[in-house]
VOVEXLUM-655586 format. One line per 5 residues: number of its first residue (from 1); for each residue z negated, y, x of C-alpha. Coordinates in steps of 0.1 Angstrom, whole numbers. Layout:
N
NUM> Z Y X  ...
END
This chain:
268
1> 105 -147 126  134 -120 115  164 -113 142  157 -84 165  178 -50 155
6> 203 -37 180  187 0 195  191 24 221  165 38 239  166 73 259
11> 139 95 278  101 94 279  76 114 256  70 112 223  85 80 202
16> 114 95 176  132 66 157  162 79 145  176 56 114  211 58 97
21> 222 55 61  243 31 38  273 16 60  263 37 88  250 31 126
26> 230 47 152  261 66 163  252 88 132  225 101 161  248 109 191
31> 249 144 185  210 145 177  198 123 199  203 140 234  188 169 224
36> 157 151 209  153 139 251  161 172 263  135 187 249  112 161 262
41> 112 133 237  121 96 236  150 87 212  152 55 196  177 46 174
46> 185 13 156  214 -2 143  198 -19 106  202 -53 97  234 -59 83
51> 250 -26 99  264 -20 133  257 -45 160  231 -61 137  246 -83 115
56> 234 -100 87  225 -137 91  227 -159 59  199 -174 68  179 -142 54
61> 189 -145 17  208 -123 -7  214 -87 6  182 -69 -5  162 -36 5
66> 130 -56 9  148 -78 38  161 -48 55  127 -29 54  111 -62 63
71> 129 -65 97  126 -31 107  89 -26 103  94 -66 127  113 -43 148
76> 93 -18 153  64 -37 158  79 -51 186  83 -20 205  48 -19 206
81> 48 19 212  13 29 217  18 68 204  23 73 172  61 79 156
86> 82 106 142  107 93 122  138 105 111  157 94 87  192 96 69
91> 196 87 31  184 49 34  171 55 66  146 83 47  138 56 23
96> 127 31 51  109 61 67  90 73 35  81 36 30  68 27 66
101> 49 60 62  32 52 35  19 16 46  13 22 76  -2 60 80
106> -24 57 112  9 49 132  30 77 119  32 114 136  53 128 110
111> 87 129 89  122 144 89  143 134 61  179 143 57  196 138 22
116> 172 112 16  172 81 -10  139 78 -32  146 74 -63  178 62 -86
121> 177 95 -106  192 110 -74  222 94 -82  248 111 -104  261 90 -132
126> 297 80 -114  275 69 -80  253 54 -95  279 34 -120  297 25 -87
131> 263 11 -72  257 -8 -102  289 -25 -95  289 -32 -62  318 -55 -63
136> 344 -28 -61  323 -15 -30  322 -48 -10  362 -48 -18  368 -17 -5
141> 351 -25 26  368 -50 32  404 -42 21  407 -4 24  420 0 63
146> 400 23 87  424 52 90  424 54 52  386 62 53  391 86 80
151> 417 102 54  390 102 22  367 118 43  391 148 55  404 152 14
156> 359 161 11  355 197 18  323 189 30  333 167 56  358 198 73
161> 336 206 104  323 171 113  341 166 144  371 140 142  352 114 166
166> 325 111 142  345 105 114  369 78 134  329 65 143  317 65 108
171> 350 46 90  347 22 120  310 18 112  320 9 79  343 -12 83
176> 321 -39 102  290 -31 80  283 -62 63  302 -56 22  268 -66 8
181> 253 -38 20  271 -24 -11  241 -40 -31  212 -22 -16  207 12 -35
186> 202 -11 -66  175 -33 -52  159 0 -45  127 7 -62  115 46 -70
191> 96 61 -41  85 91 -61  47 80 -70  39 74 -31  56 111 -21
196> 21 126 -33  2 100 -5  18 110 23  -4 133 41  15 142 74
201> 40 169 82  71 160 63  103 181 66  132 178 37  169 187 51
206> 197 185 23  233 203 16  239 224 -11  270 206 -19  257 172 -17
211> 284 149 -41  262 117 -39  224 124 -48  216 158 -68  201 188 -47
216> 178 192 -71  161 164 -63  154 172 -30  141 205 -42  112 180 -66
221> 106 161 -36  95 186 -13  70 198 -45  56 165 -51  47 167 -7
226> 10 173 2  23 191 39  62 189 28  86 217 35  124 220 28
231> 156 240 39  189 239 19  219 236 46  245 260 31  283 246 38
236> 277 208 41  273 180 16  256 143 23  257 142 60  240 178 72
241> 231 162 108  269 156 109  287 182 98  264 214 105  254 198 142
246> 240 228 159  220 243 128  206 208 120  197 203 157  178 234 156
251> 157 231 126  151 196 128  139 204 172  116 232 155  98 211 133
256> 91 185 156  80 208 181  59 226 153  50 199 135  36 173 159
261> 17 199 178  -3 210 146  -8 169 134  -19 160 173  -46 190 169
266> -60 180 134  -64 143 150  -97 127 157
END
């Protein structure tokens, strides 16, 4: 029996789980989230094990991406929603989604994945040296104060227009993240053979100026997508839903709107 995840749960209509990246929360989602129920939708988001007000119990083992994925498939289970989902999903939250997709098909309306993780090639050799030391990450969390984070993130040009809550919210968020959490994009296997098997409407959202996975990337994923489609955000780096709000809100409303319309009509 895994823990239960801490999640918020607004408005009626179609299920939309909304799921955050590395040392993130489901405040990643305020700005997204009541637009998603404005327009008719119910929006669920979920703080993952080990982030926000889910902490990790010792009791699960070493800090590992089969453990998080494990008890948020549990989690979702337990919602027992009886429509099927649209999932969206942020860097490790696209992984999680891309995986739950894939195993389980029948309960999945469709995709939107911003910036997300599948594969370690993503990673530019500096991030992906820092990942494979994870020690220096876990200290950082736990040493660097809060405002300094808030600082890092206003030296990024990317990071300009996010507004100034959502950065005090995201160096909060990673300051309580569990340190370990620094170990997950290594326990992270490739995702790119399953892309081909996922026949459902899947929608790719990355920045052009994206300093932790490669743009180019995305731009292989969206090829190797049966029903995939992509959009470059101009302007914005790793955290498009964050710092281009009211573009990101649009596109991402579209393609629901579009997308689960045309999956509900080709249903049995």
């Amino acid at each position: 029996m895994y823990p239960s995840l801490h999640f918020t749960l607004q408005g009626d209509g179609s299920p939309i789980v909304l799921i955050h990246g590395l040392t993130a929360s489901l405040h990643d989602w305020d700005y997204l989230a009541p637009e998603i129920v404005s327009h008719g939708n119910q929006a669920i988001a979920c703080d993952l094990i080990g982030h926000g007000g889910s902490p990790w119990f010792p009791s699960l083992g070493p800090m590992h991406i089969d453990t998080v994925y494990r008890v948020f498939q549990d989690w979702i289970s337990n919602l027992n929603l009886s429509r099927p989902i649209s999932f969206i999903g942020h860097s490790l939250g696209g992984y999680l989604a891309i995986q739950y997709a894939q195993e389980h098909p029948e309960k999945t309306q469709s995709l939107v994945l911003i910036s997300p993780y599948y594969s370690r090639e993503q990673l530019y050799p500096v991030n992906r040296w820092f990942y494979e030391h994870p020690a220096l990450g876990e200290i950082a969390l736990r040493l660097v104060p809060m405002q300094w984070l808030v600082f890092l993130m206003k030296l990024d040009k990317a990071s300009a227009t996010i507004p100034g809550e959502a950065k005090q919210q995201t160096a909060a968020d990673a300051k309580r993240a569990a340190p370990a959490t620094m170990r997950l994009p290594m326990t992270m296997k490739s995702l790119e053979a399953d892309l081909p098997k996922l026949d459902l409407p899947v929608f790719v959202l990355w920045g052009e100026d994206d300093l932790l996975l490669k743009p180019v990337m995305y731009q292989k994923m969206v090829s190797l997508l049966p029903s995939g489609e992509g959009q470059i955000v101009s302007g914005c780096g790793h955290q498009p839903h964050l710092e281009k709000i009211e573009i990101v809100n649009r596109l991402v409303l579209d393609f629901l709107h579009k997308g689960n319309n045309d999956r509900t009509s080709s249903l049995p």
